[in-house]
N, C-alpha and C positions, 0 to 999 in steps of 0.2 A: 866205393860201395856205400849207398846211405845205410846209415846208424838209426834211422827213428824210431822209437818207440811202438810197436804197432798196436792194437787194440786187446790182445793180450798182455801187456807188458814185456814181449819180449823183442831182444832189435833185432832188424834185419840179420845183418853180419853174424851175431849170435847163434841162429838158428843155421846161417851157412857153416858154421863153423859147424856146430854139433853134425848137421847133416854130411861133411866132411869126415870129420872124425869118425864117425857109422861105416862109412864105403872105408875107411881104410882099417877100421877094426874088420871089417866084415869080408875082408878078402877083397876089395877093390883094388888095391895098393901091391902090387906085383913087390914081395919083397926079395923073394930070389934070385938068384943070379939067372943070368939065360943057357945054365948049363945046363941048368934042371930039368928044362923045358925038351931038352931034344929026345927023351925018353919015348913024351905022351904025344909027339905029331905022328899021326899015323898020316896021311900024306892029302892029297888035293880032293875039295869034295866035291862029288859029280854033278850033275845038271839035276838030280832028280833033288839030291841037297839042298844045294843054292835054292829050289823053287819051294823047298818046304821053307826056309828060311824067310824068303818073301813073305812066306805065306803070313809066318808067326810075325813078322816085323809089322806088317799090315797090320795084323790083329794088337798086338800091342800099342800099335800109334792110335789105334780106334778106340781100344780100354784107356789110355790116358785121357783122349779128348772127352771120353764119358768123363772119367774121375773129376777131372779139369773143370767141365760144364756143371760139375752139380756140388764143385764145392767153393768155400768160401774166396771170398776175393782175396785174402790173404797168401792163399795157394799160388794164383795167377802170378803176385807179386813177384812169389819167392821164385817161382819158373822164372819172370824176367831179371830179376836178379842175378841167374845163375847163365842164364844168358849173356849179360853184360858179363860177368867175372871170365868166361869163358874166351868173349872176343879181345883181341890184338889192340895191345894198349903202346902206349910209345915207347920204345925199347926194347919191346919184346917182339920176338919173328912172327908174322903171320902165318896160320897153316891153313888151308884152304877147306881143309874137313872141319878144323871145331867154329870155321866162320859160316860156314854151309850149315853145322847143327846150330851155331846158334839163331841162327835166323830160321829154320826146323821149331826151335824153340817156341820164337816170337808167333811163329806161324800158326802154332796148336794151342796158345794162349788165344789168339786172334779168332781163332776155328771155335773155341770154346768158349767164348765172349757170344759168338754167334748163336748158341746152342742155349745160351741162359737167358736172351732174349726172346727166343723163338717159346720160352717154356714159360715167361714170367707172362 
C-alpha cells in the first residue's frame, strides 16, 4: 500500500487506517459470537424484498458516483486504494466476491472520472 504524503499531509495508509478503525468502532466489526445472531433471523426475504433492495443498491451506487464525481481527486485515490487492499495478494485465498467488488470499485472511480470531465 503506498505511504506518500498526500496534499494534505496526511499518508495514504494513515487515513485507511483511521477509516478502518471508524467501521470497527462503529459496529462494522461482527464482534459476537454467532450465537447471538440466531435470535434476530426472522427467516428468507421475498421477491418484493429482494427488488426493494435492488432498488436501494442502485440508488446508493448512483449517490456514490455523484459523491465521487464532485469530489477531490484525493477521494478517487483513497477508493483505489481500498480496492487494492481488498484484492488477493500472494498467500492469501482468493474469494470471488471482494474481487468482483473490487473491480465494482475501480469501476465507479472510472464512472466518476467520466462525470468530472463531462462537467469541467
Amino acid at each position: 500500500m503506498p505511504t506518500e504524503k498526500r496534499e494534505n499531509g496526511h499518508s495514504g495508509s494513515a487515513r485507511h487506517d483511521r477509516a478502518i478503525g471508524r467501521w470497527e468502532n462503529e459496529g462494522g466489526k461482527a464482534v459476537s459470537s454467532s450465537s447471538n445472531f440466531g435470535s434476530s433471523v426472522v427467516g428468507e426475504i421475498g421477491d418484493v424484498e429482494t427488488g426493494h433492495l435492488r432498488i436501494r443498491l442502485i440508488t446508493l451506487e448512483n449517490v456514490v458516483l455523484a459523491l465521487l464525481a464532485g469530489a477531490p481527486e484525493s477521494q478517487s485515490d483513497l477508493v483505489l486504494e481500498m480496492a487494492d487492499y481488498i484484492s488477493p495478494r500472494p498467500g492469501f485465498t482468493p474469494h470471488r466476491m471482494t474481487i468482483e467488488a473490487a473491480g465494482q470499485m475501480r469501476a465507479l472511480v472510472d464512472r466518476a472520472a467520466h462525470y468530472k470531465a463531462d462537467g469541467a
